[in-house]
C-alpha positions in Angstrom: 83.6 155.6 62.7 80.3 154.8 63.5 76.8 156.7 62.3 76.5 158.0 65.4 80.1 159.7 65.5 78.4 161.8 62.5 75.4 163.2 63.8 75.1 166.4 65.7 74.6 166.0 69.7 72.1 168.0 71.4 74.7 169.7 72.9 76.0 170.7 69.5 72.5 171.6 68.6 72.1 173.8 71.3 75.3 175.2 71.2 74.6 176.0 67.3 71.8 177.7 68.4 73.4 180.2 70.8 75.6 180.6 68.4 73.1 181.7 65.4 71.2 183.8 68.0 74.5 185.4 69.0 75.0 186.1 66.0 71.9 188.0 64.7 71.7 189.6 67.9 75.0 191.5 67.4 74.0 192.1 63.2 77.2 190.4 61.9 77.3 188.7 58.8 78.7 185.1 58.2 82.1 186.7 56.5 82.4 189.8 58.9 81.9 187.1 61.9 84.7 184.8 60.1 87.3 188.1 59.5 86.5 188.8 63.5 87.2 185.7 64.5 89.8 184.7 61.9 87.8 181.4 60.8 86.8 180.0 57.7 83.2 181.5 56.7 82.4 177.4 56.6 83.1 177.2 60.3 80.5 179.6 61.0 78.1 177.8 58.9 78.9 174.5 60.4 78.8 175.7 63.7 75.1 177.0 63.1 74.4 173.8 61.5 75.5 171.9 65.0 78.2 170.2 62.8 80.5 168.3 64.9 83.5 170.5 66.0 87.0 170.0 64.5 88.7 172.8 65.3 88.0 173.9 68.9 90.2 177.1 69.1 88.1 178.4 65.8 85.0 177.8 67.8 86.4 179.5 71.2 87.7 182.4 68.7 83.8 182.4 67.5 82.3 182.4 70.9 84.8 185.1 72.1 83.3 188.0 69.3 80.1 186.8 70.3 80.6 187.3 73.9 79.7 184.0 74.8 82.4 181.9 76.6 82.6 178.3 75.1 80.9 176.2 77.6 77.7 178.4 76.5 77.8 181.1 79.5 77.6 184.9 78.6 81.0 186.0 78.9 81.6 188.3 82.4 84.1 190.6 80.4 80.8 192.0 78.5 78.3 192.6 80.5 74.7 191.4 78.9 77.1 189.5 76.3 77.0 192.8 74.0 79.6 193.5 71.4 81.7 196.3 71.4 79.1 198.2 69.4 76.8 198.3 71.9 78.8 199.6 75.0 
């Protein structure tokens, strides 16, 4: 595995990013965001951090409470990408 293999890609970076933004937008904690999305509170963290991504399905699950779809769009189910709260 080389250096590069280790260090985040701008697309991870933006991606973690949307993610933390997300994420304070809709006031959920790290462990309320992990219970949501059935994750490891570390995945949440790493995925803020723009750690590379290991387990894809934990991230989709992530992007899905958020109301982002995982190729970094606002999701069309939720209009304005609110959570349920907020309807």
């Amino acid at each position: 595995m080389s250096d590069r293999d280790d260090k985040p890609t701008s697309l991870d970076t933006a991606l973690a990013a949307q993610i933390h933004a997300a994420r304070i937008r809709g006031a959920y904690s790290i462990e309320t965001l992990s219970a949501l999305a059935r994750v490891d509170p570390k995945a949440i963290t790493d995925l803020e951090n723009g750690a590379p991504i290991v387990d894809t399905g934990g991230r989709d699950r992530v992007m899905d409470v958020l109301g982002l779809r995982s190729d970094g769009h606002r999701s069309p189910s939720r209009p304005g990408g609110l959570h349920p709260a907020g309807l």
